[in-house]
C-alpha positions as CSV (number, residue, x, y, z in Angstrom):
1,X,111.7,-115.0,-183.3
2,X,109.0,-115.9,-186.2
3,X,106.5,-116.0,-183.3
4,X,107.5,-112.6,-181.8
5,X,107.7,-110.9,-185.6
6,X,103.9,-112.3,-186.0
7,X,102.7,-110.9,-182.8
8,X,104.5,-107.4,-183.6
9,X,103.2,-107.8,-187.0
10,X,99.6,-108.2,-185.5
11,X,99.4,-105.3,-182.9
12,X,100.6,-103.1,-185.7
13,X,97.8,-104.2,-187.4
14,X,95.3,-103.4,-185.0
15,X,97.1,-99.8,-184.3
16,X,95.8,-98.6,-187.5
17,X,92.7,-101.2,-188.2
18,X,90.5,-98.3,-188.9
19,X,91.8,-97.4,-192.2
20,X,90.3,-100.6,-193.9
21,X,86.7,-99.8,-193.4
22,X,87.9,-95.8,-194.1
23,X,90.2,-97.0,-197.7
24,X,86.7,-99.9,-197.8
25,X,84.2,-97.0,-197.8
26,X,85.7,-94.7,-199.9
27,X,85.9,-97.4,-202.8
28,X,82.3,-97.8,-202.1
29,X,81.5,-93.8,-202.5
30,X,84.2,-94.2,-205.5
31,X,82.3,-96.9,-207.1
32,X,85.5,-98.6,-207.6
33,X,83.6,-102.0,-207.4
34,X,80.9,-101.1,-209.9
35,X,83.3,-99.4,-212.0
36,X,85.1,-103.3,-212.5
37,X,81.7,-105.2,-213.0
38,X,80.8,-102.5,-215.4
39,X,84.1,-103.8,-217.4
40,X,82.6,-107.5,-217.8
41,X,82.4,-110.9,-215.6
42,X,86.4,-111.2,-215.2
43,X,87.4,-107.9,-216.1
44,X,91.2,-106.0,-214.4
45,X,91.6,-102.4,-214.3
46,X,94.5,-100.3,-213.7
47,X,94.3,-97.6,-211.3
48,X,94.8,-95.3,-214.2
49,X,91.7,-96.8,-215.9
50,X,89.4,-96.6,-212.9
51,X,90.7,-92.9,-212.2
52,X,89.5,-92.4,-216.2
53,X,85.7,-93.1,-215.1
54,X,85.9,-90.7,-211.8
55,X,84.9,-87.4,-212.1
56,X,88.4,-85.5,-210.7
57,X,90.9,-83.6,-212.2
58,X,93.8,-85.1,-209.6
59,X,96.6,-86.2,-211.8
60,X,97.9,-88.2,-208.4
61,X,94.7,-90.4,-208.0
62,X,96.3,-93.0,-209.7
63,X,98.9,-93.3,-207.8
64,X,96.4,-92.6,-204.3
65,X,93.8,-95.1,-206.1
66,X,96.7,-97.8,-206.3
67,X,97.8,-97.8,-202.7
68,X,94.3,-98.2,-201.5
69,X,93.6,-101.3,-204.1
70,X,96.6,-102.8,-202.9
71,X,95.4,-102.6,-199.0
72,X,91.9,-104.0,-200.0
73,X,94.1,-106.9,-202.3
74,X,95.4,-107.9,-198.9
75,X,92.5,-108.4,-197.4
76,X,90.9,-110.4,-200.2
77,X,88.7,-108.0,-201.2
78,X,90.2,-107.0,-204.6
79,X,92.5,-110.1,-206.7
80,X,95.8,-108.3,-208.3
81,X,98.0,-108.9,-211.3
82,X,101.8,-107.4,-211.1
83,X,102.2,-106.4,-214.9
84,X,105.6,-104.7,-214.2
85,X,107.0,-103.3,-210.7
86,X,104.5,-100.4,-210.9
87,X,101.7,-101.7,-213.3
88,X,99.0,-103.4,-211.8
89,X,95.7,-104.6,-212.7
90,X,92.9,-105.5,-210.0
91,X,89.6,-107.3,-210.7
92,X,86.9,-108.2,-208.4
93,X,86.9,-110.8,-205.3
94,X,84.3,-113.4,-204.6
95,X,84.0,-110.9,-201.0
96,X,83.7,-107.3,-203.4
97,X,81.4,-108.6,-205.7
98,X,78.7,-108.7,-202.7
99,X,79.2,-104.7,-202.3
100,X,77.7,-104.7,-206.3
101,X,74.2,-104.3,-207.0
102,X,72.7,-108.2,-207.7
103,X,69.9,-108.7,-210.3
104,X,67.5,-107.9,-207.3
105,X,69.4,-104.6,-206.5
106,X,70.6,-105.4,-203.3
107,X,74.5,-105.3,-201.5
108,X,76.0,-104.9,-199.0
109,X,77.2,-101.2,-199.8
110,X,74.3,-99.0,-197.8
111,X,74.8,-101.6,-194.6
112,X,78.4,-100.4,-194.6
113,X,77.7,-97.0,-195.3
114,X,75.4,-97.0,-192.4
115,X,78.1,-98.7,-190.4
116,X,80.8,-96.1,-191.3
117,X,78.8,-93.6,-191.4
118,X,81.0,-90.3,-189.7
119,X,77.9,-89.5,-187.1
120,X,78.2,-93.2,-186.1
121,X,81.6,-93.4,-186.2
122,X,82.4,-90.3,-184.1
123,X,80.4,-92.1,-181.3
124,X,82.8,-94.1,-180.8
125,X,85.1,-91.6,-179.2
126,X,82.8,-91.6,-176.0
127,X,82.6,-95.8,-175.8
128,X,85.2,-96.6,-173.6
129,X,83.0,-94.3,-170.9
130,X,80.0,-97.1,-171.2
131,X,79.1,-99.9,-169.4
132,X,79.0,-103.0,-171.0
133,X,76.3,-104.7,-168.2
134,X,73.0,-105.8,-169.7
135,X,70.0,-106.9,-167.3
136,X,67.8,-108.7,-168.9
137,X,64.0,-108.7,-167.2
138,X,62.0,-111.8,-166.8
139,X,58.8,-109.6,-167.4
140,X,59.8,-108.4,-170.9
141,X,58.0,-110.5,-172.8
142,X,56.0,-113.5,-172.1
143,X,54.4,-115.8,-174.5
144,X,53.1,-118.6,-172.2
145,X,49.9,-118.5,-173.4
146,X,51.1,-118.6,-178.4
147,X,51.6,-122.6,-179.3
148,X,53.6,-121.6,-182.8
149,X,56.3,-120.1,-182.9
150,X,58.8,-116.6,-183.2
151,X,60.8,-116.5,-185.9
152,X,63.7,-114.2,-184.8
153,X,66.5,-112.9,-187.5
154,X,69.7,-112.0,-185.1
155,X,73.4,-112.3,-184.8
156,X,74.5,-114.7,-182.7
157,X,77.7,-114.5,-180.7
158,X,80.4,-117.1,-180.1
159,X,80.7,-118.8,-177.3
160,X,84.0,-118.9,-177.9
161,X,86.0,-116.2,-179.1
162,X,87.3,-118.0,-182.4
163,X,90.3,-116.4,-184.7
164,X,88.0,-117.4,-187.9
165,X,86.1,-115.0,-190.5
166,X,83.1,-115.4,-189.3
167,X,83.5,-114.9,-185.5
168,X,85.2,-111.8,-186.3
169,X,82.8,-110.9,-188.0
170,X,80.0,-111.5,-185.4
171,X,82.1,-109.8,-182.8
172,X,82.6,-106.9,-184.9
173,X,78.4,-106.5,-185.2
174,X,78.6,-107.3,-181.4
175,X,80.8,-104.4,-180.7
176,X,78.7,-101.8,-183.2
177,X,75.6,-102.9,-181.7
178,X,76.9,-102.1,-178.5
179,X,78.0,-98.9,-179.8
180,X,74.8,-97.7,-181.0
181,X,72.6,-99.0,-177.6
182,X,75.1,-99.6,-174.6
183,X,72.1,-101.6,-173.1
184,X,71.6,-104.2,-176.1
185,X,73.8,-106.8,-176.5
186,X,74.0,-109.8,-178.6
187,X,73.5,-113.3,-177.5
188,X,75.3,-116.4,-177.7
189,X,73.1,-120.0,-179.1
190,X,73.3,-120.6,-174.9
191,X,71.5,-117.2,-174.0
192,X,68.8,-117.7,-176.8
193,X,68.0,-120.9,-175.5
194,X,67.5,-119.6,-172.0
195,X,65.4,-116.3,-172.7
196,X,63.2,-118.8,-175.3
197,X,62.8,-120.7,-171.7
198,X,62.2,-118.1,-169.8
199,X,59.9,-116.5,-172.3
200,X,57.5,-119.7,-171.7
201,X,59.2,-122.0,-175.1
202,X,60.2,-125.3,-175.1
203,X,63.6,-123.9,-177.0
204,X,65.0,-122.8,-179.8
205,X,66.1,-123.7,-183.3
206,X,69.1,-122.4,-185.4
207,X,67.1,-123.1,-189.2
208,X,70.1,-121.1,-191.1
209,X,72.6,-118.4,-191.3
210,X,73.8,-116.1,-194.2
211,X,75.9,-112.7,-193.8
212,X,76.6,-113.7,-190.1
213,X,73.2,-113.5,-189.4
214,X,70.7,-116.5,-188.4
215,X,67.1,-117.3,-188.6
216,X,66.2,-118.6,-185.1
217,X,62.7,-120.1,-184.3
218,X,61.1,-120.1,-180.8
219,X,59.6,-123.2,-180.7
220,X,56.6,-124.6,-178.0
């Protein structure tokens, strides 16, 4: 029964899994997130003092504020302390604090608000129609000839489809690049390896990986 309540638990999930990126992007457009760095390093804020720094007049964003906190909480984007049965404080996760501005400027904010973005989502409504086949060309590109080497920034997709963070988070780039160009797809370490081949390299070199992205050399 514990296995059948887990399964029911996770198609419910995925019924309504596009309202965390929805609740995710409107913190962003909120700046919930800056809002809590702004307090200091380890700072917790009620939804009652994050509604204090938003410019509305709603005297139920609180209460709307608190319910989507506590959705990002569970997906250990936001930490949580229960004060009382309905007083909570939330402060920053180690995941949230890379949607805030670093010393350089940069997050990962305008990548989701790309992402989400309603033009790009509303494309999605026309997917299923799609084909999914990619033909990849021999004649494409050839680099018999250049004895350095191509340095390629790219996702690249699991071989096997894994229940950790990271693959789901590669699969979910996979299925948004497929979105945006039904004849792209993303490649696994195996089909890098054979287009560097086919391209006239010797073969190809993973050097490093960061934000489910990887620097891949071509090598001679």
């Amino acid at each position: 029964m514990e296995e059948e309540e887990e399964s029911q638990f996770l198609a419910m999930q995925m019924v309504s899994a596009s309202v965390l990126p929805m609740a995710l992007r409107a913190a962003l457009e909120l700046h919930v997130f800056d809002i809590i760095a702004e307090a200091g390093p380890r700072a917790c804020l009620s939804p009652q003092d994050i509604a204090s720094r938003l410019l509305t007049h709603n005297p139920d964003a609180p209460g709307l504020l608190d319910r989507m906190l506590r959705l990002l909480v569970s997906h250990s984007l936001l930490t949580c302390s229960v004060l009382s049965h309905d007083h909570r404080v939330y402060g920053l996760a180690p995941a949230s604090k890379l949607f805030v501005k670093n010393k350089d400027g940069a997050s990962l904010a305008p990548y989701l608000l790309i992402i989400q973005d309603y033009s790009i989502v509303n494309t999605w409504c026309g997917t299923y129609r799609r084909r999914y086949v990619y033909e990849y060309s021999s004649g494409e590109c050839n680099f018999h000839e250049d004895y350095g080497k191509v340095i390629v920034v790219e996702l690249i997709a699991p071989t096997s489809p894994e229940t950790n963070v990271a693959t789901k988070g590669n699969l979910q780039n996979e299925m948004f690049m497929t979105n945006i160009n039904h004849n792209g797809k993303e490649r696994t370490k195996e089909e890098f390896t054979t287009l560097a081949r086919e391209a006239g390299f010797s073969g190809i070199n993973v050097a490093c990986s960061t934000y489910t992205f990887s620097v891949i050399e071509f090598y001679k």
